[in-house]
DRENPA-3360 file (N, C-alpha, C; in nm, 2 decimals, always signed):
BEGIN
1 = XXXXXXXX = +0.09/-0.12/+0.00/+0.00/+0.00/+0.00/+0.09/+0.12/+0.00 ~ +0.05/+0.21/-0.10/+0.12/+0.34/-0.05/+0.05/+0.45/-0.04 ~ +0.10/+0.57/+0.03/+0.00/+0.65/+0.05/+0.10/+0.77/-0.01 ~ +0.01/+0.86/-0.04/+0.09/+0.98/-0.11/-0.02/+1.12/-0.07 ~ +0.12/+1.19/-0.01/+0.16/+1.34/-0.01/+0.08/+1.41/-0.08 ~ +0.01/+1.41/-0.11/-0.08/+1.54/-0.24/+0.01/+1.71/-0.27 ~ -0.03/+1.72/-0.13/+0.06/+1.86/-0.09/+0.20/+1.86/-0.11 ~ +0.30/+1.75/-0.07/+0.38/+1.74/-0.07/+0.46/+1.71/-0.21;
9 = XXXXXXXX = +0.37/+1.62/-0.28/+0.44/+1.58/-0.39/+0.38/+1.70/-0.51 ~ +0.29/+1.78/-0.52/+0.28/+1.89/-0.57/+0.38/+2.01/-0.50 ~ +0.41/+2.01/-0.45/+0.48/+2.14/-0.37/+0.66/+2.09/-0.44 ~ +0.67/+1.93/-0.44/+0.81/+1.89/-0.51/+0.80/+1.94/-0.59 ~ +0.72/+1.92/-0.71/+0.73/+1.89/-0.86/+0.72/+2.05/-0.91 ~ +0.60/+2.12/-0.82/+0.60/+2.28/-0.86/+0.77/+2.35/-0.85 ~ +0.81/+2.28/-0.73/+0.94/+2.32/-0.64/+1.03/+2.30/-0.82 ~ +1.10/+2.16/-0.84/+1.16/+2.15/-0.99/+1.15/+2.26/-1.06;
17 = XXXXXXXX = +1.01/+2.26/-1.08/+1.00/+2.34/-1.23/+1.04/+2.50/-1.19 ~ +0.97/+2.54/-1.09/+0.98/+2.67/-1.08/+1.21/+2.66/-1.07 ~ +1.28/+2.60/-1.03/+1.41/+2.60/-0.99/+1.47/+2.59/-1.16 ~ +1.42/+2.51/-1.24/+1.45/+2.49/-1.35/+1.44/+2.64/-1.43 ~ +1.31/+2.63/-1.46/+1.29/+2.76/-1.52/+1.40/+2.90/-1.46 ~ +1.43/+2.90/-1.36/+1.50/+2.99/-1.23/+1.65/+3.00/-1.28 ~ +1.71/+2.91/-1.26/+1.87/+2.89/-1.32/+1.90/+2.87/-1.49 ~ +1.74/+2.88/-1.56/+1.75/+2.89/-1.73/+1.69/+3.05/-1.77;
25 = XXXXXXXX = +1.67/+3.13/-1.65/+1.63/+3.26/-1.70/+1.51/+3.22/-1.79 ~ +1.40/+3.16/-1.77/+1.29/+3.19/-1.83/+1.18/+3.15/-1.73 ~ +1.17/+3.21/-1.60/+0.99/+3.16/-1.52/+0.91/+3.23/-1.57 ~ +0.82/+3.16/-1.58/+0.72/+3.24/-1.69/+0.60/+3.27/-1.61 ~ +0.56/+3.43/-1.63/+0.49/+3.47/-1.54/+0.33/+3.50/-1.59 ~ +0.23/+3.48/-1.46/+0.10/+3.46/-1.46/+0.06/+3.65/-1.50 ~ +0.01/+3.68/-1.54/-0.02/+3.88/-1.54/-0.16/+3.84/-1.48 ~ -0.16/+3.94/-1.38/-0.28/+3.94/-1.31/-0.41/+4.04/-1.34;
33 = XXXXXXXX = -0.53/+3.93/-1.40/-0.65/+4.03/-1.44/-0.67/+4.18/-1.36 ~ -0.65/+4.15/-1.22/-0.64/+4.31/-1.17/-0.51/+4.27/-1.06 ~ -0.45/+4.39/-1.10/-0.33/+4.38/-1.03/-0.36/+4.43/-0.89 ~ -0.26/+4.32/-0.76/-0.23/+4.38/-0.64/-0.19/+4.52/-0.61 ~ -0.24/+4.62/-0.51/-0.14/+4.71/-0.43/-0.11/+4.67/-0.30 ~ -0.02/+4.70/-0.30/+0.03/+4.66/-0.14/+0.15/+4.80/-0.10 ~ +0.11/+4.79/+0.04/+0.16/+4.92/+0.10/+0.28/+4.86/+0.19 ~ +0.38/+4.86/+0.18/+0.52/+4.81/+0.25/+0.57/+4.93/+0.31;
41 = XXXXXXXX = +0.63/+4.86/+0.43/+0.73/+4.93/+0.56/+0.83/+4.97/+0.45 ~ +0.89/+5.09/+0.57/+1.00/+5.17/+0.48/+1.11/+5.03/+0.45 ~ +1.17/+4.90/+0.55/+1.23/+4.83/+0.53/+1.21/+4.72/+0.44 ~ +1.08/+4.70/+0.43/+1.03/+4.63/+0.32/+1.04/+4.72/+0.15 ~ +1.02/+4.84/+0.13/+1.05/+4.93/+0.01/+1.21/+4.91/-0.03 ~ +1.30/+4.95/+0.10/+1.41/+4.87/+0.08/+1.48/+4.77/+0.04 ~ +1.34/+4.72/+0.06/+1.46/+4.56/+0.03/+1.41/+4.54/-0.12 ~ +1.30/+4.55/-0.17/+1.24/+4.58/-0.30/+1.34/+4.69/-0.36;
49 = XXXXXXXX = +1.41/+4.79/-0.32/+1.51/+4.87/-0.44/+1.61/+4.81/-0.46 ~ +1.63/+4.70/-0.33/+1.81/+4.68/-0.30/+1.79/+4.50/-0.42 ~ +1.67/+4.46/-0.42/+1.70/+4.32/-0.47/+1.59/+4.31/-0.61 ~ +1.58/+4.47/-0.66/+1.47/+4.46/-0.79/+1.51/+4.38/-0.87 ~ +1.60/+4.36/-0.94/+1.61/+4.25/-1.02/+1.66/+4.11/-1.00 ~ +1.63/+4.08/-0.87/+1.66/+3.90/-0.87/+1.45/+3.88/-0.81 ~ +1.40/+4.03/-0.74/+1.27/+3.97/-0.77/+1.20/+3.96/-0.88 ~ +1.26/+4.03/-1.00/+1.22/+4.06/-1.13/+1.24/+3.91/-1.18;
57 = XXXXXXXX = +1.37/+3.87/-1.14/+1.40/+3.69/-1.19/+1.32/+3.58/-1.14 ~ +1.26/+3.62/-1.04/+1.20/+3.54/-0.97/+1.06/+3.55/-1.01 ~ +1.01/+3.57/-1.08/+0.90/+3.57/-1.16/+0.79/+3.71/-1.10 ~ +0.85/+3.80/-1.06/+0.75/+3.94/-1.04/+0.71/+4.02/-1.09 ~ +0.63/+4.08/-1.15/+0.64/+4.22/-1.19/+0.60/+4.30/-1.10 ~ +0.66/+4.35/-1.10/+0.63/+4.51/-0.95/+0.69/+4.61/-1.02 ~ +0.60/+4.76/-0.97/+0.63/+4.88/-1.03/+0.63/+4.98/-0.91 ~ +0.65/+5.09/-0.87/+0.58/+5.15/-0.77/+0.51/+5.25/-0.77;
65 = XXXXXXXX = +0.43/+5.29/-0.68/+0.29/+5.32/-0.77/+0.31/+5.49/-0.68 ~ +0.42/+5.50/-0.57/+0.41/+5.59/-0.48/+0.46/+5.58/-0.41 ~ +0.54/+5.66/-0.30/+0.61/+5.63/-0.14/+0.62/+5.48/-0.11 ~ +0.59/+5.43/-0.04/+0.58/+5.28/-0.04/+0.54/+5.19/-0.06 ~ +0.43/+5.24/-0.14/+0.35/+5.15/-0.22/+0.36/+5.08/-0.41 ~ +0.35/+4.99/-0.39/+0.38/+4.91/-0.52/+0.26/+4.83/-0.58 ~ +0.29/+4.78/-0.70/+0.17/+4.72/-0.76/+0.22/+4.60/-0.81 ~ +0.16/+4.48/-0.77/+0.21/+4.35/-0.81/+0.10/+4.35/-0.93;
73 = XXXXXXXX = +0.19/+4.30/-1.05/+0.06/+4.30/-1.17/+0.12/+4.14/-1.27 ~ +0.24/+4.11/-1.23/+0.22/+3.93/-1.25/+0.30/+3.88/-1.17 ~ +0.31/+3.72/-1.13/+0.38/+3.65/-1.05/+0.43/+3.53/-1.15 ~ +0.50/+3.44/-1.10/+0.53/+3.33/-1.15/+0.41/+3.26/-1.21 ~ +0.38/+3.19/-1.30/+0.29/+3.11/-1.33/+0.27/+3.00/-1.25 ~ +0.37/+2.96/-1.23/+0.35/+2.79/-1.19/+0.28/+2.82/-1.03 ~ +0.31/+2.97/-0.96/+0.23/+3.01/-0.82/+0.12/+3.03/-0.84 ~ +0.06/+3.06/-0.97/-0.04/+3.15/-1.01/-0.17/+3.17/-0.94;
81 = XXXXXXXX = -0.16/+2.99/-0.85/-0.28/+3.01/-0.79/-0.30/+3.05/-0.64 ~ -0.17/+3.12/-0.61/-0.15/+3.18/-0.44/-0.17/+3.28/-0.45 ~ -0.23/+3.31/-0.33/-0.23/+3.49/-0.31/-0.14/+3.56/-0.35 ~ -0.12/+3.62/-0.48/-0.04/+3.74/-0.47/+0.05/+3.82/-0.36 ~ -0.05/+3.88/-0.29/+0.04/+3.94/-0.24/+0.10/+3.86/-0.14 ~ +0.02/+3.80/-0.08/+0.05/+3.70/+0.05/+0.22/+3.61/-0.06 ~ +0.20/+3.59/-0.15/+0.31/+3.53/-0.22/+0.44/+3.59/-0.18 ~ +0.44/+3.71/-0.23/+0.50/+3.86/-0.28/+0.60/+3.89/-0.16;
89 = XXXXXXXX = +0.49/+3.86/-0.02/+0.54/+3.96/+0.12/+0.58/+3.83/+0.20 ~ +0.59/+3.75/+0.16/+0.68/+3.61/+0.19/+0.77/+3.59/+0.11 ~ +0.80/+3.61/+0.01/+0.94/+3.62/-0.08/+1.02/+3.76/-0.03 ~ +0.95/+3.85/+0.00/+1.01/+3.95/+0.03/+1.09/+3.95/+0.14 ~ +0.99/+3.92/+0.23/+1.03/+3.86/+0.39/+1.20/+3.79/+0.39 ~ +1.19/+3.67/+0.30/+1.32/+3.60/+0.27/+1.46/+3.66/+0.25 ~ +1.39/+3.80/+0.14/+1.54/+3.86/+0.11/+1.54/+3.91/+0.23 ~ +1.50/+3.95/+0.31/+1.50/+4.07/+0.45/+1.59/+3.98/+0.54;
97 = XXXXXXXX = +1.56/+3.81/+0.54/+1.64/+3.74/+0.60/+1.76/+3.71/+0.63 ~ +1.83/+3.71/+0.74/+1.99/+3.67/+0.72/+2.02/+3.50/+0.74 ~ +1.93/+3.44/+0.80/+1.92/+3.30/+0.84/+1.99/+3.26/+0.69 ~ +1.92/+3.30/+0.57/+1.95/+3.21/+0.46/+2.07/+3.29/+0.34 ~ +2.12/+3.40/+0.39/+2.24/+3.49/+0.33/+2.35/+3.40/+0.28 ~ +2.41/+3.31/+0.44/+2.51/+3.23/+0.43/+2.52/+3.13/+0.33 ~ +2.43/+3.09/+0.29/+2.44/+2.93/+0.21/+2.45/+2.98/+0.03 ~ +2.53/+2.96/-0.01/+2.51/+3.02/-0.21/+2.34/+2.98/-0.23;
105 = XXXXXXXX = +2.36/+2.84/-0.25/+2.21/+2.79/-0.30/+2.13/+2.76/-0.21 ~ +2.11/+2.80/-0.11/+2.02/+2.79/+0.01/+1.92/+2.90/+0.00 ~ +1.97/+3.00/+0.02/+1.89/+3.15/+0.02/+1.74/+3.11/-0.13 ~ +1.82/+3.07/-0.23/+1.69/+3.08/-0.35/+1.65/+2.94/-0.34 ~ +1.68/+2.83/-0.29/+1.62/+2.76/-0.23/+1.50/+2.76/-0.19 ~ +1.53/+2.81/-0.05/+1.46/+2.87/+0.01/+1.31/+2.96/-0.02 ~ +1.35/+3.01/-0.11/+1.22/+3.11/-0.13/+1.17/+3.00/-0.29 ~ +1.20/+2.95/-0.31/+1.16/+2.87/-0.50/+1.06/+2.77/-0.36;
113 = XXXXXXXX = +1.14/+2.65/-0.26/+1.06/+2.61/-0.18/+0.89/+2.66/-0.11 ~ +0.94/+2.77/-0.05/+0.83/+2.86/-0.03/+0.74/+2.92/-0.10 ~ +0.76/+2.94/-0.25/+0.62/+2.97/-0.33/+0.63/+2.87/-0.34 ~ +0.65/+2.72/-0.40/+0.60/+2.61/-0.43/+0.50/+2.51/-0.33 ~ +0.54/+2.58/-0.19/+0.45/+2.54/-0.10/+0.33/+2.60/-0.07 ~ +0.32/+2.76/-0.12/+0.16/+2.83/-0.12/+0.09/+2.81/-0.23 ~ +0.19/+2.78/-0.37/+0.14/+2.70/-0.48/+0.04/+2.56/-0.49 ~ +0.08/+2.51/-0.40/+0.06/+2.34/-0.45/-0.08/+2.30/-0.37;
121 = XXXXXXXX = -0.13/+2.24/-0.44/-0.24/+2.19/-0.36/-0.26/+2.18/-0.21 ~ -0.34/+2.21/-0.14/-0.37/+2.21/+0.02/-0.40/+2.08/+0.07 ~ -0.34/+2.00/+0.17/-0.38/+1.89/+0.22/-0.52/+1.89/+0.28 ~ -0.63/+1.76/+0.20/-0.74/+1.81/+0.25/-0.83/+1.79/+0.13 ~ -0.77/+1.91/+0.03/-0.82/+1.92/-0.07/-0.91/+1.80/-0.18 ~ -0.98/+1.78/-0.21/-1.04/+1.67/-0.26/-1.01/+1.67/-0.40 ~ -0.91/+1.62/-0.44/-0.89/+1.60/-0.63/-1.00/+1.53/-0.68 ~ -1.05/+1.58/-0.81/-1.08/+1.47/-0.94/-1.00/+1.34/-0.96;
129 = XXXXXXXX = -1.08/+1.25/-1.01/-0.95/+1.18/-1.06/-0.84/+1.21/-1.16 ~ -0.92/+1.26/-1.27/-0.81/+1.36/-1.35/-0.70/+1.43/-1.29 ~ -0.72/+1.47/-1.17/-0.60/+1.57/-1.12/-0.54/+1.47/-1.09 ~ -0.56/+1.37/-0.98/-0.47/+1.31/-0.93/-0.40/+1.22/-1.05 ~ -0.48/+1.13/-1.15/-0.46/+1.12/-1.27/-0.27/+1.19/-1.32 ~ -0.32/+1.34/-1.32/-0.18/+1.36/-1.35/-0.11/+1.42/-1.27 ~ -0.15/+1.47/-1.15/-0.02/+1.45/-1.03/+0.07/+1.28/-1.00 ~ -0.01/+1.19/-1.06/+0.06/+1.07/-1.01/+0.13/+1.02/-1.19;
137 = XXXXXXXX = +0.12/+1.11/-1.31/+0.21/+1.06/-1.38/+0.30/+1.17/-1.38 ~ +0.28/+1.30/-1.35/+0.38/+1.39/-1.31/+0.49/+1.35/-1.23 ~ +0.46/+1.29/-1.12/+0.54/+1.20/-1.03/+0.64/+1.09/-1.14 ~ +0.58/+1.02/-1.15/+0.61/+0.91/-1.22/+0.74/+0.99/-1.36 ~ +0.68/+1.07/-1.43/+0.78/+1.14/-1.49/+0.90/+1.21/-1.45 ~ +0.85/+1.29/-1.33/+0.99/+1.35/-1.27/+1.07/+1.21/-1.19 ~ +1.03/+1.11/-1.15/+1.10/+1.02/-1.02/+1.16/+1.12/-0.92 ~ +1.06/+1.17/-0.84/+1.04/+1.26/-0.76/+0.97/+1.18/-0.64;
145 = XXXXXXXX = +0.99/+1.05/-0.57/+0.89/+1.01/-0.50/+0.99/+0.99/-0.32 ~ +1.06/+1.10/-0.33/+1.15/+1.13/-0.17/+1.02/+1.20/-0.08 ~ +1.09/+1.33/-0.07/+1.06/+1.46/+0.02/+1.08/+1.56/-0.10 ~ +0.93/+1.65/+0.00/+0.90/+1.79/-0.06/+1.06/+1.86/-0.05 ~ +1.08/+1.98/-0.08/+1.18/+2.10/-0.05/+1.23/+2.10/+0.12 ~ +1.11/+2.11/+0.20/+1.08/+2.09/+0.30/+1.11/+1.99/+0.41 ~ +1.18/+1.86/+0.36/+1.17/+1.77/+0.39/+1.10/+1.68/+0.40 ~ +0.95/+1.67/+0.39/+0.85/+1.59/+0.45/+0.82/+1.52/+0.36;
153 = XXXXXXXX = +0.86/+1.36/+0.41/+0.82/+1.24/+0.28/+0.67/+1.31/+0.19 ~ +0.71/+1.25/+0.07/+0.58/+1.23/-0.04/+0.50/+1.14/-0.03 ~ +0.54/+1.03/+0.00/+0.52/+0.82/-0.01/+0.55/+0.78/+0.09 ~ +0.48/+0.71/+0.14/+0.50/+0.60/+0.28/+0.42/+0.46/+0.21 ~ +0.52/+0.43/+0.24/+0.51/+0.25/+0.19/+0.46/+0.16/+0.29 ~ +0.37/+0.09/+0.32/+0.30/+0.00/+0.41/+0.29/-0.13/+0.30 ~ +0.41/-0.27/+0.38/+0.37/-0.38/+0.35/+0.28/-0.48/+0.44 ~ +0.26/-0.57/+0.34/+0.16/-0.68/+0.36/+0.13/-0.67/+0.55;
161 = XXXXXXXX = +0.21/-0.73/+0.61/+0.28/-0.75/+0.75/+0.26/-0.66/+0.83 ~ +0.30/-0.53/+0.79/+0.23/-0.43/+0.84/+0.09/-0.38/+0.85 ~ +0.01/-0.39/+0.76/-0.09/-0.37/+0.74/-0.19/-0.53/+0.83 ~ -0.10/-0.59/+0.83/-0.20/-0.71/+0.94/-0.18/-0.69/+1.02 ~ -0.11/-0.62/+1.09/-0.10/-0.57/+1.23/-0.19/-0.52/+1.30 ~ -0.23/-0.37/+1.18/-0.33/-0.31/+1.20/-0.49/-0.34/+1.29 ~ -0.46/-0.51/+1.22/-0.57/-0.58/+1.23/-0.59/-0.71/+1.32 ~ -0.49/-0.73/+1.35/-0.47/-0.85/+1.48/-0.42/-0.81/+1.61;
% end
């Protein structure tokens, strides 16, 4: 028997692509029917002048609309379905971080992990068979069947023996 991750193994596979796309300069971004404003701390505007174009690489468009205020008007695609801003002010948050400064590939790690996890399906969530359909050959295609970004197994494997346990 095996049991699978929903959340987890969508949060991998989003995690890939978005990393792929990321170190080939091409994340291809969602434009938003109506674009976000969002009003950021003077240190938050900061960090937005200091790192405009690795958020520009990271799949943003942002412009600023005024003193501290900015307009998110597309994000990454493959996030497409997270909150915007809530995306945006969690990516941002990361550059603001020093925890992940030290590591070369940790820091973008880090944040490629973190949208792929407001990205990906919510545990809970009830798929079609279709979805799951091609979450489980998506799987199957990447051989991606470890741990999310995050750590947390995808697949837990229950044999025969175990499963009689349950039951005696």
């Amino acid at each position: 028997l095996l049991v699978i991750d929903q959340h987890a193994a969508h949060e991998r596979l989003l995690y890939e692509k978005l990393r792929k796309q990321y170190l080939s300069n091409t994340i291809i971004r969602q434009t938003l029917m109506f674009p976000e404003t969002v009003e950021l701390s003077l240190f938050q505007a900061q960090l937005v002048e200091k790192n405009e174009q690795e958020i520009d690489r990271i799949g943003f468009t942002i412009r600023e609309f005024g003193g501290n205020t900015y307009i998110i008007s597309a994000v990454p695609a493959l996030a497409g379905l997270a909150n915007p801003r809530e995306l945006f002010l969690d990516t941002l948050e990361q550059f603001g971080s020093e925890n992940n400064r030290g590591e070369a590939g940790g820091f973008l790690d880090t944040i490629l992990a973190n949208m792929a996890c407001k990205a990906a399906v919510k545990a809970g969530t009830e798929l079609s068979r279709k979805e799951i359909d091609n979450l489980l050959n998506e799987m199957i295609k990447a051989d991606l069947f470890t741990h999310c970004p995050h750590g947390r197994p995808v697949v837990k494997q229950f044999n025969k023996d175990e499963i009689k346990k349950w039951f005696y």
